[in-house]
N, C-alpha and C positions, 0 to 999 in steps of 0.2 A: 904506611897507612895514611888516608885522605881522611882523618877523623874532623865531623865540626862539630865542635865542642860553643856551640853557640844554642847563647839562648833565646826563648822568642817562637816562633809560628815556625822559624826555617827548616830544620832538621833536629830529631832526639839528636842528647847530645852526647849520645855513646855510638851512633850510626856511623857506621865506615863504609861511606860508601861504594866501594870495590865491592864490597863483602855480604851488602843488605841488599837481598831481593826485592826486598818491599816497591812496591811502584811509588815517585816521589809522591806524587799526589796524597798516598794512605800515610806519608809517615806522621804528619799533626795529626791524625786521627788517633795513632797508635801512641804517639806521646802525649794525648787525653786520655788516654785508657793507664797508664802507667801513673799520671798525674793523680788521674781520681782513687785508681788500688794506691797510692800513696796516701795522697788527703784525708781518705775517708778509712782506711784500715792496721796503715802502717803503725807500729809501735816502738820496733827497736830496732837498728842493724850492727850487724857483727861480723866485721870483716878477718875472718879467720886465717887469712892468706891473702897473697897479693891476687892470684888467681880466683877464687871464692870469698862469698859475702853470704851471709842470713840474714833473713826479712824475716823480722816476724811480725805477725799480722791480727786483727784480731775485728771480728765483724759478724753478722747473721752467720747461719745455717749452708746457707748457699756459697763462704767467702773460697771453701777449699775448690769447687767447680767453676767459679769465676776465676780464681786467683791458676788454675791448670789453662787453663781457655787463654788465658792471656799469655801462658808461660808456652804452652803449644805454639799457638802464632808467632809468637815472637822466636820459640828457634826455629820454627820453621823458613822463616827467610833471614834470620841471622845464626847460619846450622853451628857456628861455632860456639854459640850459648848453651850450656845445658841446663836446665832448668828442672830440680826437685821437689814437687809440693808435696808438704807432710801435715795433716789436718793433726792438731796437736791434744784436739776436743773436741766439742759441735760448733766454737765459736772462733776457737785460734788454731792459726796457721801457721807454719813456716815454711820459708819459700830460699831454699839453696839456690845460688845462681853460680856457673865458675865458665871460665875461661880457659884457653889455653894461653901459655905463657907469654905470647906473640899479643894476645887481645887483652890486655892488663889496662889499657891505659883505655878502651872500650868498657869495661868494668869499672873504671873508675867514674866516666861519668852517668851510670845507672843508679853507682852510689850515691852519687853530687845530687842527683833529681834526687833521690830518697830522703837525702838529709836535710834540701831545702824544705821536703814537704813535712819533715819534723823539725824544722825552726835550727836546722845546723845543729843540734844534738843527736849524736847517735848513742 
């Protein structure tokens, strides 16, 4: 795998690029959007496996339709992601993420954005 595990404007740092449809130009865009559902809703992560990880999230009314919107797009051109939103109430969410065994170390860095945007506490 061709992963860049760099941080910065370049590339998410869980993109492999073999494997990400995304046109380069949209990936800053999409690692804003991952950024901000981090900054502004993340709460906890719970890495249950080296494959799977829970987000749990917590935001307005709207956060389970945003937090799907972003989960769609994203396995849409990284079809190896699957992505489960499960509205937990009208405010919290949890958002299952896994991989197949092969994409672990692609998983690992969706985690690394997550934990930086909760100050490296999970």
């Amino acid at each position: 795998m061709d992963l860049h595990l760099t941080a910065g404007t370049e590339e998410p740092p869980w993109v492999d690029v073999a494997d990400c449809t995304l046109p380069t130009a949209e990936r800053p865009l999409r690692l804003a959007e991952f950024d901000e559902l981090f900054t502004d809703s993340l709460r906890s992560i719970e890495r249950t496996s080296d494959s799977v990880v829970r987000l749990k999230l917590a935001g307005d009314a709207d956060l389970a339709r945003r937090t799907q919107a972003l989960a769609d797009a994203e396995s849409t051109c990284c079809s190896f992601f699957t992505f489960t939103v499960t509205p937990l109430n009208d405010q919290d969410v949890a958002c299952d993420a896994s991989v197949p065994a092969a994409y672990t170390e692609v998983l690992d860095g969706l985690v690394s954005r997550a934990e930086a945007a909760l100050g490296g506490v999970s």
